[in-house]
C-alpha positions as CSV (number, residue, x, y, z in Angstrom):
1,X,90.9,99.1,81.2
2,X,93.9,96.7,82.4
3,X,94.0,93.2,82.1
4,X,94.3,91.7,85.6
5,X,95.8,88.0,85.3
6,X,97.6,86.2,88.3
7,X,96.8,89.4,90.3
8,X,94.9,88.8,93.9
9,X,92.1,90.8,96.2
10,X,94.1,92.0,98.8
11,X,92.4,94.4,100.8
12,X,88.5,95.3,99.5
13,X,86.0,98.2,100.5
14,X,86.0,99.0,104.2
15,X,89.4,97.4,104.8
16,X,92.0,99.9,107.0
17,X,95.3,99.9,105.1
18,X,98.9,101.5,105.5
19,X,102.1,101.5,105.0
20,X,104.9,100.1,107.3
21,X,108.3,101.8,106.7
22,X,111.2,98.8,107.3
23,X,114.6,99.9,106.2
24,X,114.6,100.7,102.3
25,X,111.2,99.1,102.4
26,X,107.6,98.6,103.2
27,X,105.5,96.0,104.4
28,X,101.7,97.0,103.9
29,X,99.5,96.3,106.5
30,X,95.6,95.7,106.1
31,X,93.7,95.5,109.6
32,X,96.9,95.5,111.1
33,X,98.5,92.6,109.5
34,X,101.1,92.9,107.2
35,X,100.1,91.2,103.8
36,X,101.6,87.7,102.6
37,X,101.5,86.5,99.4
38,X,100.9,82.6,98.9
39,X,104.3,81.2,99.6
40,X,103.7,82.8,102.8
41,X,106.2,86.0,102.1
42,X,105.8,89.4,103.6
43,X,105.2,92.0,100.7
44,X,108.4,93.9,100.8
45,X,108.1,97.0,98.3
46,X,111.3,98.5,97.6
47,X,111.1,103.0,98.0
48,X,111.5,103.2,94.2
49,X,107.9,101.2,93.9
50,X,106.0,102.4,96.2
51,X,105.0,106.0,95.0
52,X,101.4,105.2,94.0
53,X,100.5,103.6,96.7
54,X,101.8,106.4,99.5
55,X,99.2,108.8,97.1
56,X,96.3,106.7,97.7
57,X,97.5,105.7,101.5
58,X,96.6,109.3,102.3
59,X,94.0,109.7,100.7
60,X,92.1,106.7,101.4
61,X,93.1,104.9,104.7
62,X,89.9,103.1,104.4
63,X,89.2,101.8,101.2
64,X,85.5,102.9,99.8
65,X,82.7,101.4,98.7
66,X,83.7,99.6,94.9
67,X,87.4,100.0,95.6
68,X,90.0,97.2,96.1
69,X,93.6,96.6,96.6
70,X,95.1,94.1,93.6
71,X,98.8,92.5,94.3
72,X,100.5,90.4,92.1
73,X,102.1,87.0,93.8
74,X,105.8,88.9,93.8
75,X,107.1,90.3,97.3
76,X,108.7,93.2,95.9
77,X,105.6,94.4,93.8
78,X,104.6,93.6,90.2
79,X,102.5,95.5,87.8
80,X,99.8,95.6,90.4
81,X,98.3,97.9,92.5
82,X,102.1,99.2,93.3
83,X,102.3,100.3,89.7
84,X,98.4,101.6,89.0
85,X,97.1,101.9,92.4
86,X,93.5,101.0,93.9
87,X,91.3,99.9,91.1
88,X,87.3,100.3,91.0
89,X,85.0,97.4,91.3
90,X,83.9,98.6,87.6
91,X,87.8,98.6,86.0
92,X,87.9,94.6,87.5
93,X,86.5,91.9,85.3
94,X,83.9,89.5,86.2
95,X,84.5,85.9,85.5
């Protein structure tokens, strides 16, 4: 199990996601806005980060049932969901 501190719901079940190519980046899109993190900044992950989540992109455009997409509060990706991918409701816990 991971420990999950300072990390935020970003997308959860149900949610269309994907992945916006921008130069030697990408901007992820949920419903067809690209994601901000609180300071207002557009998540900009750099090629070398964003292998996990081009895996799961494919394979789950929508996100199912008990499945959620966790980013830290960093533009260019922390350890979050750009490191370990979409996490299950089960793997998140409750407060």
């Amino acid at each position: 199990m991971f420990t999950f501190i300072n990390l935020i719901v970003k997308a959860i079940p149900g949610d269309k996601w994907r992945l916006n190519k921008n130069n030697h980046s990408y901007r992820i899109m949920v419903n067809n806005k690209p994601l901000k993190n609180s300071e207002g900044k557009f998540y900009q992950i750099p090629e070398n980060k964003i292998k996990m989540l081009k895996l799961y992109v494919k394979t789950y455009p929508v996100l199912p049932e008990d499945t959620y997409l966790l980013l830290g509060n960093q533009p260019g990706g922390s350890l979050d969901a750009t490191r370990f991918g979409l996490i299950d409701k089960a793997n998140i816990p409750e407060r």
